[in-house]
C-alpha positions as CSV (number, residue, x, y, z in Angstrom):
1,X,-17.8,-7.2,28.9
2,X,-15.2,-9.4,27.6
3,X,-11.3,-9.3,28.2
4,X,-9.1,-8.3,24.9
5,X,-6.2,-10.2,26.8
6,X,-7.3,-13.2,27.0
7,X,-7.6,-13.2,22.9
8,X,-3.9,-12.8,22.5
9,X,-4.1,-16.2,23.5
10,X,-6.2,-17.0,20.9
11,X,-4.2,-15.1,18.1
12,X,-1.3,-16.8,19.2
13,X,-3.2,-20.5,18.1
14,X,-4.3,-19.1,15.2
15,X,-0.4,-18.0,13.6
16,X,0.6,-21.6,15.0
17,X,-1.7,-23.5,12.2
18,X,-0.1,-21.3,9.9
19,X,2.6,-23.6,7.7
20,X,5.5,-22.4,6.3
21,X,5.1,-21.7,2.3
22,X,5.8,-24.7,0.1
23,X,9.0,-24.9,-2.1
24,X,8.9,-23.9,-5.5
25,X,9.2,-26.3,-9.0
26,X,9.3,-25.4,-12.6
27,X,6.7,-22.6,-13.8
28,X,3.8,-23.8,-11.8
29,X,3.6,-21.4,-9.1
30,X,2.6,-22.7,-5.8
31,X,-1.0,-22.0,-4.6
32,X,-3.4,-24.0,-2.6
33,X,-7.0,-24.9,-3.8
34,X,-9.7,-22.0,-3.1
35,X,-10.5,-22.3,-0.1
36,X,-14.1,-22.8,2.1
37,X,-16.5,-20.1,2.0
38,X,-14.4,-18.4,-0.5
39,X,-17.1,-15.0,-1.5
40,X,-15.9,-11.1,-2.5
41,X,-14.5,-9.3,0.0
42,X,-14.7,-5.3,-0.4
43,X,-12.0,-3.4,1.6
44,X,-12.7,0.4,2.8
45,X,-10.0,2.6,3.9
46,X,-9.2,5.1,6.1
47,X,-8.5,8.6,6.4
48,X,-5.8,9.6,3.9
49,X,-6.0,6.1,2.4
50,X,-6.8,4.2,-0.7
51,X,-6.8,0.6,-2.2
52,X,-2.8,0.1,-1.3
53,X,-3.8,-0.2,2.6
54,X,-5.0,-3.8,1.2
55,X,-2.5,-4.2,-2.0
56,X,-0.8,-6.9,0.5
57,X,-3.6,-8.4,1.7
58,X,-4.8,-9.0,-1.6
59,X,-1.6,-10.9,-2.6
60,X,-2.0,-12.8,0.9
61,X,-5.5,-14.0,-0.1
62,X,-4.3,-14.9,-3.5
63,X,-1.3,-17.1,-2.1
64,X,-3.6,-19.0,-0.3
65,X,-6.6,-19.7,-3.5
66,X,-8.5,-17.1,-3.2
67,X,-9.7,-15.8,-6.8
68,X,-8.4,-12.7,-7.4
69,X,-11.4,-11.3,-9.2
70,X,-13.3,-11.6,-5.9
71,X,-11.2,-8.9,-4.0
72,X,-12.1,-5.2,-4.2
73,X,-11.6,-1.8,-2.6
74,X,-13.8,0.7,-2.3
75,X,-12.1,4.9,-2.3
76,X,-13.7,7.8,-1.2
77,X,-12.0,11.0,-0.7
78,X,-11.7,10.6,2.9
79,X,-11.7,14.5,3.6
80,X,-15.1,14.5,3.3
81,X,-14.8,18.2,1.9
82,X,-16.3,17.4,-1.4
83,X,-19.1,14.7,-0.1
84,X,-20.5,14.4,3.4
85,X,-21.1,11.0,4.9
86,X,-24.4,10.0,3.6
87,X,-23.5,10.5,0.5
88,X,-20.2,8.1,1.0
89,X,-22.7,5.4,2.0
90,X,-25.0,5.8,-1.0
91,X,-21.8,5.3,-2.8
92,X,-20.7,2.2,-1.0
93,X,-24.2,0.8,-1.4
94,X,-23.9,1.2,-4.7
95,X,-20.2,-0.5,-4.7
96,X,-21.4,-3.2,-3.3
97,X,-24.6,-4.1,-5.3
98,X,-22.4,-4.1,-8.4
99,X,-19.5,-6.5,-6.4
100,X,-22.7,-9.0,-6.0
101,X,-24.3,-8.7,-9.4
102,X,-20.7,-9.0,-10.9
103,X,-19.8,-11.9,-8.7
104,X,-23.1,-13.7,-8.4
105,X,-22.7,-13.6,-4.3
106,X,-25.6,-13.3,-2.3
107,X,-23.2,-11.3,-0.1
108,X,-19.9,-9.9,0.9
109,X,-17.5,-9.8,3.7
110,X,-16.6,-5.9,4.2
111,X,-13.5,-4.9,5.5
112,X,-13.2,-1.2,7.3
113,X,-9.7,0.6,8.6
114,X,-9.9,3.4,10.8
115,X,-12.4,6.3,9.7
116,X,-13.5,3.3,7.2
117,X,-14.9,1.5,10.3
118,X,-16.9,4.7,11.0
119,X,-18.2,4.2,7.2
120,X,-18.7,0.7,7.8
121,X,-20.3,0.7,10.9
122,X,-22.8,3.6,9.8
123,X,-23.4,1.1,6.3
124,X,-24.4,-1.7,8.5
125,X,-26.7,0.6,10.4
126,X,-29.7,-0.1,8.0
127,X,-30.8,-3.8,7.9
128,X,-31.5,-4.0,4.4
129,X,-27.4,-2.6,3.6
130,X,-26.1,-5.6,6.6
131,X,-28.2,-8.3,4.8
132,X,-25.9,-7.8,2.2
133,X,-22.9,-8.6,4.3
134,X,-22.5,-12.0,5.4
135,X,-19.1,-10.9,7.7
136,X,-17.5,-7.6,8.9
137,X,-13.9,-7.3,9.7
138,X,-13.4,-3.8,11.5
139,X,-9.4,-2.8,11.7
140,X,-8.2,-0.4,14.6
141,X,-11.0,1.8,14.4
142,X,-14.6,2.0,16.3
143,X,-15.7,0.5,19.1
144,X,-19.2,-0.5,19.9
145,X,-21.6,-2.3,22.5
146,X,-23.4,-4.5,20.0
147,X,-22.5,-6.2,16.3
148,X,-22.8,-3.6,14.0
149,X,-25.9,-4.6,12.1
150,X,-25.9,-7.7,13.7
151,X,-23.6,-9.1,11.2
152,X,-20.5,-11.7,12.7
153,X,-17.7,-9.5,13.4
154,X,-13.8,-9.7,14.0
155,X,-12.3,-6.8,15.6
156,X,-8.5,-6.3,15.2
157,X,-6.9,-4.2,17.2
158,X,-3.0,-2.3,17.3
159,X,-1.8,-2.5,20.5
160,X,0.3,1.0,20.6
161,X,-1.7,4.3,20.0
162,X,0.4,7.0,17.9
163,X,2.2,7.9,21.3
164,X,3.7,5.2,21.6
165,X,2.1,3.8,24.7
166,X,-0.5,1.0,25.4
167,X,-4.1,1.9,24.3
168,X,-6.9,1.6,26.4
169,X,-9.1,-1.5,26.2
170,X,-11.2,-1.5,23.5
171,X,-13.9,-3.9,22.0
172,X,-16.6,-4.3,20.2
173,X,-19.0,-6.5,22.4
174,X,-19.9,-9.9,21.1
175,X,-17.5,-10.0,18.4
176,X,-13.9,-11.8,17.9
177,X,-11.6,-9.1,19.7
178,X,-7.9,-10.5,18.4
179,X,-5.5,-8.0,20.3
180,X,-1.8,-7.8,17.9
181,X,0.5,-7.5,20.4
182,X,3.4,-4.9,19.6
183,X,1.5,-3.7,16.6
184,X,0.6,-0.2,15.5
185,X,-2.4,1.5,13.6
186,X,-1.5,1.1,9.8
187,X,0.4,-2.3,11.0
188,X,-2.6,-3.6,12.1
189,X,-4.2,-3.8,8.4
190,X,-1.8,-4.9,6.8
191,X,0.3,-7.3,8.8
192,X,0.7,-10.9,7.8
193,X,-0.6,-11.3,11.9
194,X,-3.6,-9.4,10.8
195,X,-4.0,-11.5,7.8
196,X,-4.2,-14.9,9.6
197,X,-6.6,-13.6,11.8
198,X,-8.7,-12.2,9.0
199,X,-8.3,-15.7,7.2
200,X,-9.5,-17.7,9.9
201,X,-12.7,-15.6,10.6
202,X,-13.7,-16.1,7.0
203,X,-12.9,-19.7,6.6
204,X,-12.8,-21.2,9.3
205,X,-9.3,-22.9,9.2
206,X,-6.0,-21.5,9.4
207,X,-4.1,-20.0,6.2
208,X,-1.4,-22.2,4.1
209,X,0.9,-19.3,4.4
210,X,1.1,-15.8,5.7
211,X,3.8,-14.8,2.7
212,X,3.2,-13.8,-0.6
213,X,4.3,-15.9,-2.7
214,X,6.4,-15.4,-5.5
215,X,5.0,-16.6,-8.8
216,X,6.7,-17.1,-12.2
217,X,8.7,-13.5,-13.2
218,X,6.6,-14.5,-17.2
219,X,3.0,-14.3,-14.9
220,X,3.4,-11.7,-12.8
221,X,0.6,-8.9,-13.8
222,X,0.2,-5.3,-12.0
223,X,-2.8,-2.5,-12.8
224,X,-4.6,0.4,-10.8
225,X,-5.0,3.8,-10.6
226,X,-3.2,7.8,-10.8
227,X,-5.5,9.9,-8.6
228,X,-4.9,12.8,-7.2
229,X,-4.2,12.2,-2.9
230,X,-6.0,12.1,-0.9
231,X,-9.4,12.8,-2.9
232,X,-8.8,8.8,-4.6
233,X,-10.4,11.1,-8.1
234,X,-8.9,10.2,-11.5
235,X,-6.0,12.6,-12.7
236,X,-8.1,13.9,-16.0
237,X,-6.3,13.1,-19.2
238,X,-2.6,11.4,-19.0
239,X,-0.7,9.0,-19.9
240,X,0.7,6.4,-18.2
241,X,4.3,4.9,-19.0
242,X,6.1,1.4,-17.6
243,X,10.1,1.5,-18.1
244,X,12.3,-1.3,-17.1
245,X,15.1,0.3,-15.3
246,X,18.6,-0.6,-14.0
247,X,18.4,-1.9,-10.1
248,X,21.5,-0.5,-9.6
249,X,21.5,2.9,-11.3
250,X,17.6,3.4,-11.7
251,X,18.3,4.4,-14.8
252,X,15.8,3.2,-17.7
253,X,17.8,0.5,-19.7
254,X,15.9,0.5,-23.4
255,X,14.8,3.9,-25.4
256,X,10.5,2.8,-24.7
257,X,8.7,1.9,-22.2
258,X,7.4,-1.8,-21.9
259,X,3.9,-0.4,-21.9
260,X,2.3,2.9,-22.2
261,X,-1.3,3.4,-21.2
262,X,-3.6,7.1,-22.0
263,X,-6.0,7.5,-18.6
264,X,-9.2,10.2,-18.7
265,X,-11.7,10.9,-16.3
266,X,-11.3,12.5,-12.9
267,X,-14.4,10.6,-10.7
268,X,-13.6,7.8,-8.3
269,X,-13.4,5.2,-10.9
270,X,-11.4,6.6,-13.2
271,X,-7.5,6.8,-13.7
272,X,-7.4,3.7,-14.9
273,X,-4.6,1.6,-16.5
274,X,-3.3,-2.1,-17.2
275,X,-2.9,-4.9,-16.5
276,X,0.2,-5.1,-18.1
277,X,2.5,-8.0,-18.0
278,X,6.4,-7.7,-15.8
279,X,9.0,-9.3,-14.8
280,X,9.1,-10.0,-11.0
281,X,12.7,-10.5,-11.1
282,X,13.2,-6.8,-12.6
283,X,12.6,-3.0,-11.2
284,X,10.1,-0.6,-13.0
285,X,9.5,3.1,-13.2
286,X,6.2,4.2,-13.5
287,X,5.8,7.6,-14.6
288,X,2.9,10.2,-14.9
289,X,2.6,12.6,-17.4
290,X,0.4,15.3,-17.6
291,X,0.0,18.6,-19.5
292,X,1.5,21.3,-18.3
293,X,2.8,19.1,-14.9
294,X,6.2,17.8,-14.5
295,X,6.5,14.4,-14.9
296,X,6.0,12.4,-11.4
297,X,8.2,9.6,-11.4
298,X,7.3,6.2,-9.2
299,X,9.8,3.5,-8.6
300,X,9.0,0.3,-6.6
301,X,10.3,-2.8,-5.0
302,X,9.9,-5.8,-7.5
303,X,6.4,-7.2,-8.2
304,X,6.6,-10.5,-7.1
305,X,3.2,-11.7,-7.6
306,X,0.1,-10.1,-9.8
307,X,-1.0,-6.9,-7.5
308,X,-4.2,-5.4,-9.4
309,X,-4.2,-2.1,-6.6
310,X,-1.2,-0.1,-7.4
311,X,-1.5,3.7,-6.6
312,X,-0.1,6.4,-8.5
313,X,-1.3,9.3,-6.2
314,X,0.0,13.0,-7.2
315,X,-1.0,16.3,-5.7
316,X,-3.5,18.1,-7.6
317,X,-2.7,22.0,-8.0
318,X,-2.4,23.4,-4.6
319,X,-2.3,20.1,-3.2
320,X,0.1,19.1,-0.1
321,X,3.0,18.5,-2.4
322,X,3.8,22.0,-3.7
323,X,5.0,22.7,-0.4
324,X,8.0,21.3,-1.2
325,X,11.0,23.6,-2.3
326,X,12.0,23.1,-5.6
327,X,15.2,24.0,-7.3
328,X,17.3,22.6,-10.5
329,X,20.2,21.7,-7.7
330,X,18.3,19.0,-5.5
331,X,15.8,16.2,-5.9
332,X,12.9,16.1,-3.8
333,X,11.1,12.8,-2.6
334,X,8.1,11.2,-1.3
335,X,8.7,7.8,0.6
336,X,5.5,6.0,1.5
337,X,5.1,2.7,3.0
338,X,1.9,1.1,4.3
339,X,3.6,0.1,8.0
340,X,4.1,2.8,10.2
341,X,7.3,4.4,10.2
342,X,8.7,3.7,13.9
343,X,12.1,4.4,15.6
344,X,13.4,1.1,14.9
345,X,13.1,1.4,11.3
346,X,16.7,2.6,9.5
347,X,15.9,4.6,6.3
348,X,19.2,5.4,4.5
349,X,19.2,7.7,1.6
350,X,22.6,7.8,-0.4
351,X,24.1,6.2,2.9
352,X,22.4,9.0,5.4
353,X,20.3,7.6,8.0
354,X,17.5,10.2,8.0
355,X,14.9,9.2,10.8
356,X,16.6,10.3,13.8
357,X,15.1,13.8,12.0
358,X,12.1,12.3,13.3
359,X,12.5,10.3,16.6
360,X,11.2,10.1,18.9
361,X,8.1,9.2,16.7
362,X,4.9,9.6,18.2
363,X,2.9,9.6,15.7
364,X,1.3,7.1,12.9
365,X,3.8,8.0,9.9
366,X,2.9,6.3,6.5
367,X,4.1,9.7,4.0
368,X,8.1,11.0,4.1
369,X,8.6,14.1,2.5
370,X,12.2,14.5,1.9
371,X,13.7,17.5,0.2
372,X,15.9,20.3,0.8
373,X,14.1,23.0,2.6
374,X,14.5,26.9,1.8
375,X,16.8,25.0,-1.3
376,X,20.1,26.1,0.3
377,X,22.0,23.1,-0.1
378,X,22.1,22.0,3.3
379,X,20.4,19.2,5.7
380,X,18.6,19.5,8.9
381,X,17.9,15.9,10.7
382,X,17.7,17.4,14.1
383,X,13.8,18.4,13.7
384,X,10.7,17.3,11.2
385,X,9.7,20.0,9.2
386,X,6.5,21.7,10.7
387,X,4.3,22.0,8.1
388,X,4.4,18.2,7.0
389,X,4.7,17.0,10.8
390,X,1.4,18.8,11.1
391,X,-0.5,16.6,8.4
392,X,-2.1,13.4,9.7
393,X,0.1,10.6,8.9
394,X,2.7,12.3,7.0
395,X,5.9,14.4,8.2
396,X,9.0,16.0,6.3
397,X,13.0,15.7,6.6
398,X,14.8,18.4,5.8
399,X,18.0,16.5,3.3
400,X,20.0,17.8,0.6
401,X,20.2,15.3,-2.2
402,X,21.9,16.9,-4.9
403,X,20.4,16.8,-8.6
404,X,20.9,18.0,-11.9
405,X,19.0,18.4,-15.3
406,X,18.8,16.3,-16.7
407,X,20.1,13.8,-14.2
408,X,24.0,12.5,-13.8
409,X,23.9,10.5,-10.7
410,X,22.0,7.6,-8.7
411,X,19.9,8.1,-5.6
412,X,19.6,5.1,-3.0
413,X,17.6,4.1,-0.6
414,X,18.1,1.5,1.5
415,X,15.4,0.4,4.3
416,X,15.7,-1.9,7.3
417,X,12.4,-2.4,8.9
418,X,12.4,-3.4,12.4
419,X,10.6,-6.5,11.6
420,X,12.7,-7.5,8.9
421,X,15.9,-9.4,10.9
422,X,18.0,-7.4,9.1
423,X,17.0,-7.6,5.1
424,X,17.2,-4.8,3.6
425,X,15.0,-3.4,0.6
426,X,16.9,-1.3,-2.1
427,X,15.7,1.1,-4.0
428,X,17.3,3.2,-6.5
429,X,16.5,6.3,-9.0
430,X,18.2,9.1,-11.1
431,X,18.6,12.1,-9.3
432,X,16.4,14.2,-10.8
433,X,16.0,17.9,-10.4
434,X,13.2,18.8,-8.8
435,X,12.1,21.5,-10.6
436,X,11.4,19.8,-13.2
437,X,10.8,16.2,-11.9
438,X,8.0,14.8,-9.0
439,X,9.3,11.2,-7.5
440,X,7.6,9.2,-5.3
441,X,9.1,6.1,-3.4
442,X,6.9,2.8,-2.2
443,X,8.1,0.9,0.0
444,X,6.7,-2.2,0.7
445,X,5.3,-2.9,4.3
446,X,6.8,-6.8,4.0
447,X,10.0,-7.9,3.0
448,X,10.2,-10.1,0.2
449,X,11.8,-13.6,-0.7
450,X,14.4,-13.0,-3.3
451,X,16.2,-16.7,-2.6
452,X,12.3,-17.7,-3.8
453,X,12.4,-16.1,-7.0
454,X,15.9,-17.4,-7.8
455,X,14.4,-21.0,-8.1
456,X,12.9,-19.9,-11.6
457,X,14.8,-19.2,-14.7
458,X,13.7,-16.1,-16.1
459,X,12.2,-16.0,-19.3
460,X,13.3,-13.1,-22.5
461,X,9.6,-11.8,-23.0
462,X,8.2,-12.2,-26.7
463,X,8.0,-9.2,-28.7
464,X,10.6,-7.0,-30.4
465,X,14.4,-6.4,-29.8
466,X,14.9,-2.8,-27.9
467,X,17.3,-0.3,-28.4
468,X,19.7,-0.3,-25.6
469,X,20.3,2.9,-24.0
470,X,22.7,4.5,-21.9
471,X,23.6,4.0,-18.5
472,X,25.2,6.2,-16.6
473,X,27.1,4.8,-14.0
């Protein structure tokens, strides 16, 4: 059997081809031509997952040529309370003869994470479903003693397990085994690291960049989906609503939203709204509304290049988020981030540092749930709340944020990830009450170029003068 350590070696030639990303001129965005043996590639998640485990991958891909309308992901309700495994496959099967009669491919590189390398592996099982998959890329997830379905394989694999510690050797004989050293579970599907390796294996050459890459604020495009989590089934009947809104106070600046979309459906398909056309230079609120639900307000980094897999996901009734207390004195939140949460991470909230409720972490974290519980006013970071620190990936912090109704103050959040030398990303919102108001927080899982951006002059959108409304400060 072969030695993973040796491949660190390997991994570490492959990041050295990688250039720095080009400078900037005018409106023409950088990108390099498409490039070899360019073909579809279909992502499948993992437990508790969805499209947004690939949302940066995607925007890798696309920095470096690769046509946009040539990347999917495939959801399932990864549970697999409502469908058993067989009937995931038939699904997949079905997924990805319409990628190839869509595409004109004769076939398609999969991509599986975690349980979706247990889906992938058991695809690949049947010749007829591998001949329809010309490379496999399986993420942190199963091991095996042969290629899965015979088809060419890279294996990527996080270094630390959810303990914290080392994991054992694992491999998946005769494949590319490419070892991330330092890494961790969610990390290792989404790191630019795991991108250069994924790059390599389907081209055969090394990437122009690992960033994304900032494109004109005028062409910057964003779609997906509201589904209910972790089921990845449309919402029913909604709407959809985009507000610009103040960086510093979160607040929405003009009295309509920039685009307003009505969703339907509640299969695995549905829930779908956009593309709609933003500014990358400026912060959005995305907002769900449903009958008889509170509104569940989303707020998000800037968009600095198209992304075409943005998540809305809400609890349905009964669902993991009415757990949380809820009062009309404090605001409740849900902080997600596609990068495990670790102890070197600093997560501030109105100038709090709210981890060490957490650490030591020894588990994968992607889902926060911050709120004030039993609603008496009061914090608690000296333990995780139980029933959230019980739930695969996801744990609670007991903090007070104070709210009103409607709102009269700003929330911030303010996140240094460990691997960020420092940057910070900002995020604020209205403190809304949360018995009246659900808010969920994403966080992106790589820091973005702002100096990048400020080498374009942004651009008044065509279209009709809005009311101004007001701020509060």
């Amino acid at each position: 059997m072969r030695k993973i350590g040796i491949l660190c070696v390997a991994l570490a030639l492959i990041l050295a081809l990688v250039i720095p990303s080009a400078a900037y001129a005018g409106d023409t965005p950088f990108t390099p031509p498409p490039p070899p043996n360019v073909g579809p590639i279909v992502f499948v998640h993992g437990g508790a997952g969805s499209a947004q485990q690939f949302e940066s991958q995607a925007m890798r891909f696309a920095s470096n040529g690769w046509p946009q309308d040539l990347m999917f992901a495939f959801e399932y309700d990864s549970t697999f309370v409502t469908q058993d495994l067989p009937t995931v496959i038939a699904r997949l099967d079905a997924f990805v003869d319409s990628v190839l009669a869509q595409t004109g491919a004769n076939k398609v590189y999969l991509m599986g994470h975690s349980l979706g390398t247990t889906v992938s592996h058991t695809y690949l099982s049947v010749p007829a479903r591998a001949a329809k998959v010309a490379k496999y890329v399986n993420i942190d997830g199963r091991t095996a003693l042969a290629l899965p379905g015979g088809v060419p394989t890279l294996a990527i694999w996080a270094e630390l397990a959810g303990t914290g510690l080392p994991n054992p050797l694992r491999q998946i004989v005769g494949a590319t085994n490419v070892l991330l050293p330092g890494q961790f579970h969610i990390q290792s599907a989404t790191s630019a690291e795991a991108f250069a390796a994924m790059y390599w294996f389907f081209t055969g050459q090394g990437p122009a960049t690992t960033d994304i890459l900032p494109v004109p604020p005028g062409q910057v495009e964003i779609a997906g989906r509201a589904v209910f989590f972790p089921a990845n089934k449309g919402v029913g009947d909604a709407t959809v609503e985009i507000w610009e809104v103040n960086p510093v106070t979160g607040y929405r600046i003009y009295d309509e939203p920039t685009a307003t979309f009505a969703i339907s459906g509640t299969g695995y398909y549905d829930g779908t709204w956009g593309p709609v056309q933003v500014n990358g230079l400026k912060h959005y609120e995305i907002v769900l509304l449903r009958e008889g639900f509170r509104p569940h307000h989303f707020y998000f980094e800037p968009f600095m290049r198209s992304d075409y897999f943005v998540r809305l996901q809400t609890s349905p009734p009964g669902g993991i988020g009415d757990y949380m207390d809820r009062s009309d004195n404090h605001s409740n939140l849900v902080v997600t981030r596609q990068n495990d949460w670790r102890d070197a991470d600093i997560l501030q909230i109105n100038g709090v540092s709210v981890l060490p409720a957490l650490v030591p972490i020894r588990k994968n974290l992607i889902g926060l749930f911050i709120y004030d519980k039993g609603a008496d006013g009061a914090s608690n970071l000296s333990a995780p709340i139980p029933y959230y620190h019980a739930i695969t990936f996801m744990s609670g912090i007991d903090f007070y944020m104070p709210a009103a109704n409607p709102p009269d103050g700003t929330i911030s959040l303010v996140v240094t990830p460990r691997w960020g030398g420092g940057k910070t990303q900002v995020i604020n919102l209205p403190n809304w009450a949360s018995l009246g108001h659900g808010v969920s927080i994403i966080v992106n899982d790589y820091v973005q170029d702002i100096d990048s951006w400020l080498k374009y002059v942004p651009r008044q959108a065509p279209g009709q003068q809005k009311k101004m409304m007001y701020v509060p400060v």
